[in-house]
Structures are given as structure tokens and as C-alpha cells.
C-alpha positions in Angstrom: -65.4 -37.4 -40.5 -64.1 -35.0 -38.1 -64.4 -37.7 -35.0 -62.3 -40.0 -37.4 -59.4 -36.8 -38.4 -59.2 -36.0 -34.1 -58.3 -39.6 -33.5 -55.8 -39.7 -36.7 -54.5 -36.3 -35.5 -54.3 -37.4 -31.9 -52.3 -40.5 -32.8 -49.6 -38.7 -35.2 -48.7 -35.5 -32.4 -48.9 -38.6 -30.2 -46.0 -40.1 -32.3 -44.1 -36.9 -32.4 -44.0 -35.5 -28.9 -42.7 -39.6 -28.0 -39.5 -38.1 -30.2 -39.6 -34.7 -29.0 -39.5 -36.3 -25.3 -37.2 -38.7 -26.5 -34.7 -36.2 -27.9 -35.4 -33.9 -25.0 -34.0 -37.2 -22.7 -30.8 -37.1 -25.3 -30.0 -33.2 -25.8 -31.7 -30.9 -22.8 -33.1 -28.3 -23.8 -30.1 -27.1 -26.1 -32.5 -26.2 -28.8 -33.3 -22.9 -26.9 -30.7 -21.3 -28.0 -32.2 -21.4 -31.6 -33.2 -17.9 -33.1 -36.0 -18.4 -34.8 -35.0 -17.7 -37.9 -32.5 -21.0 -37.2 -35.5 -23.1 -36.5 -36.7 -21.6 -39.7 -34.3 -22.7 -41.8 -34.4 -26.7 -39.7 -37.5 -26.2 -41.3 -36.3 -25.3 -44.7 -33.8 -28.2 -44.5 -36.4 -30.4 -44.0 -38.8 -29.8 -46.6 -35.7 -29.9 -49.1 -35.0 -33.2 -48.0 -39.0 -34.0 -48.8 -38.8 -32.4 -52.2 -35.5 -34.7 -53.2 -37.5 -37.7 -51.5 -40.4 -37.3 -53.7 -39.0 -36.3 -57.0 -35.0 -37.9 -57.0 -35.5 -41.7 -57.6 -32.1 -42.2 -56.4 -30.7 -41.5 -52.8 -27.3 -40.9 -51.9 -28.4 -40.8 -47.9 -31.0 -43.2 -46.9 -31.6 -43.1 -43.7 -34.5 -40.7 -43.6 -37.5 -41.0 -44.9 -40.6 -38.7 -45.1 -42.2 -40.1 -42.1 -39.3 -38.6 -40.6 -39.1 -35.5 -42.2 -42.4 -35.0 -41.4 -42.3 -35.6 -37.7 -38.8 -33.4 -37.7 -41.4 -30.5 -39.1 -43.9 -31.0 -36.7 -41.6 -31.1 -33.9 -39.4 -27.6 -35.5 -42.8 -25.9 -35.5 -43.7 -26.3 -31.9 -39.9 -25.9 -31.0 -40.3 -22.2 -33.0 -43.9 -21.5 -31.0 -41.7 -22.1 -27.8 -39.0 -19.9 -28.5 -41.5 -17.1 -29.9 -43.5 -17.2 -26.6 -40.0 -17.7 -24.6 -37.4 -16.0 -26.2 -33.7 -17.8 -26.7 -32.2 -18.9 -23.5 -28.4 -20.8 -22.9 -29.8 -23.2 -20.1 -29.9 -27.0 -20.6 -31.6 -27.3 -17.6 -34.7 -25.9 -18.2 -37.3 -28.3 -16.8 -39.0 -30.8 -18.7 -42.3 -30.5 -17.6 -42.6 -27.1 -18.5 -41.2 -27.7 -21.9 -44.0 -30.5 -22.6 -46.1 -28.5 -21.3 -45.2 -26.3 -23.9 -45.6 -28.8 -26.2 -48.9 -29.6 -26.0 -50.3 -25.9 -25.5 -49.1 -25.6 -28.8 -49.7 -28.8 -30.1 -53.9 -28.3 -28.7 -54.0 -24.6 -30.4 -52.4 -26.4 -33.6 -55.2 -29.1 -33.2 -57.9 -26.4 -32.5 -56.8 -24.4 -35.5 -57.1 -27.4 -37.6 -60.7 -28.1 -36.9 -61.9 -24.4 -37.4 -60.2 -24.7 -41.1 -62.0 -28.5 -41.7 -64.7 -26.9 -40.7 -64.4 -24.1 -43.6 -62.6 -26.1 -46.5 -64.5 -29.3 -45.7 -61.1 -31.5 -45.0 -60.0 -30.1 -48.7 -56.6 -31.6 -47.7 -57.6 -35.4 -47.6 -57.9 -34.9 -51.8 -54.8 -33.3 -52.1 -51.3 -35.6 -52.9 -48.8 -35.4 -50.4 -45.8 -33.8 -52.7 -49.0 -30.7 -53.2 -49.1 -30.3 -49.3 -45.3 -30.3 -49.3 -45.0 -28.2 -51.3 -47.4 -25.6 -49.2 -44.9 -26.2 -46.5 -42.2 -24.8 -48.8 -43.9 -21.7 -49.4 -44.6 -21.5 -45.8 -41.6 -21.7 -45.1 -39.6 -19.6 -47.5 -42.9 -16.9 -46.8 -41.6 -17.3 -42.8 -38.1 -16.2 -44.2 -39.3 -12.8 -45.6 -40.8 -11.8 -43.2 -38.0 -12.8 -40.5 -35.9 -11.3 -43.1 -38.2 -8.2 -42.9 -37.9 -8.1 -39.2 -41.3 -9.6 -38.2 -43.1 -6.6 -39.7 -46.3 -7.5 -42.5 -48.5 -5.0 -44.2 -51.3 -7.5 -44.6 -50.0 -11.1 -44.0 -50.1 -13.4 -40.7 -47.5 -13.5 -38.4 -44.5 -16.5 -38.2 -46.7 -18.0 -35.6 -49.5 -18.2 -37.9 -47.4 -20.1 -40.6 -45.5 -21.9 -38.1 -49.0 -23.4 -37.3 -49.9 -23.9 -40.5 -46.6 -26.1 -41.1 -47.4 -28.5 -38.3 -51.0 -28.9 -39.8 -49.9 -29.5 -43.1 -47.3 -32.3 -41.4 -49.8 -34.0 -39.6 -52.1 -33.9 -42.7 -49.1 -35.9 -44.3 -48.5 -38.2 -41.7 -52.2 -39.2 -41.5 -52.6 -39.5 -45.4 -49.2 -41.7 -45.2 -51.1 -44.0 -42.5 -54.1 -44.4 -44.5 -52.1 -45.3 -47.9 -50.4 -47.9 -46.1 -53.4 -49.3 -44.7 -52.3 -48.8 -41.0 -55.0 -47.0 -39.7 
């Protein structure tokens, strides 16, 4: 099973560092000026638009769907690893190399992280609904608040690059389970 989750998790970061380059192409590196608290609460934005998705059967604004949502968290995770190993910066020009590079340093300890908890929980996640994972996003992310809020300081919890990591994971969980309901594997 865990041969089968590497190739689906492959395949989805796959899909989302395409955007992230993409976006990269369209914006520079702009996002570098982002506290992380502001990634944070992209984040938070995000994961409210999943909740609305999943529970409102009505949309006012359809032009997002959770795929997308899902990839936007993936991509806001990494995005907030940067900036906790970089700090803010103003330049646009930062090169684009180095940011992929980034990217996928963060995206392979993500991935590595992932397999040590399979390991442990025995994929757990593949038996949970999607709106149950979301909402273990939410409380990552509102738990990331408080303790931004608290200035980085814990008595006895991880760290925002902990939960961070655990956000991305629980995304890519999603976007695999999404891929195997629709029979696009």
C-alpha cells in the first residue's frame, strides 16, 4: 500500500508545484513579503471556503472548487516553510530556482513525514471522509494562530512548522481520496 500512496502523493505535489511554478511565472516572488501569520490566515481563508463547499448546498461564487482549495493549502504550507527558514524579504527578483528548490525540500520532508506517520497509524487517513480531514486542517490552522498569537512560544506543543506540515499532508490526503472517488487514479 505504501508503494501505491508514494505514487498518488508524487502525482498530487506534482500537480501543485505545476501552479506554484506557474504563479511564480505570473507574480515573482511577491509572496515573500508574507509574515507568517498572513500565510496563516491564506490558510484559514481557505479551509473556510472548504467548510462552505462541503456543507452550503448553494454557492454564491463558483469558481473554486475543493480541488482548488486544496492545492491553494498545499502550496500556503510550503510558501509558510519558506518564509520560516528565509524570513520576509521585498525582492521580486529572488531567483526561481532557489525558490523550487525550496519547494521540493519541503515538499520531500512533507513526503518523508508522511510515511513515518503511515507507518504508525496504518494509512488511518484512507478511512476517514474528506469534510473529517478538513476539518483537522481547521484546527491546525486556528492551533497555528495561537501560538503565532503567543509569539511562537509552546509549553508542550509542536512548533508552526510542525502543523504547517501536517496541513500539506492532510491536503494531499484529500487530493488523493478525491482522485480515487472519481475513479481517476
Amino acid at each position: 500500500m505504501m508503494t501505491k500512496t508514494n505514487i498518488q502523493y508524487d502525482k498530487a505535489i506534482s500537480e501543485c508545484r505545476s501552479l506554484f511554478a506557474k504563479k511564480y511565472q505570473d507574480y515573482g516572488s511577491a509572496f515573500r513579503i508574507l509574515r507568517s501569520s498572513s500565510v496563516t490566515d491564506q490558510i484559514y481563508i481557505k479551509v473556510k471556503r472548504l467548510v462552505t463547499l462541503q456543507t452550503k448546498e448553494q454557492q454564491m461564487v463558483e469558481d473554486e472548487s475543493e480541488k482548488d482549495c486544496f492545492i491553494a493549502i498545499v502550496n500556503y504550507a510550503i510558501i509558510a516553510l519558506i518564509q520560516l527558514e528565509k524570513g520576509t524579504s521585498e525582492s521580486l527578483y529572488e531567483n526561481k530556482d532557489e525558490v523550487l528548490g525550496y519547494y521540493d525540500q519541503f515538499a520531500q520532508e512533507a513526503k518523508s513525514l508522511m510515511e513515518r506517520k503511515n507507518h504508525d497509524y496504518g494509512e488511518a487517513w484512507r478511512e476517514m471522509r474528506t469534510s473529517s480531514i478538513t476539518d483537522l486542517i481547521y484546527q491546525k490552522v486556528l492551533r497555528t494562530k495561537q501560538i503565532e498569537d503567543n509569539q511562537g512560544k509552546t509549553l508542550v506543543s509542536e512548533g508552526l512548522d510542525a502543523n504547517y506540515f501536517d496541513m500539506l499532508n492532510y491536503a494531499i490526503f484529500c487530493l488523493i481520496k478525491q482522485v480515487e472517488n472519481n475513479g481517476t487514479n
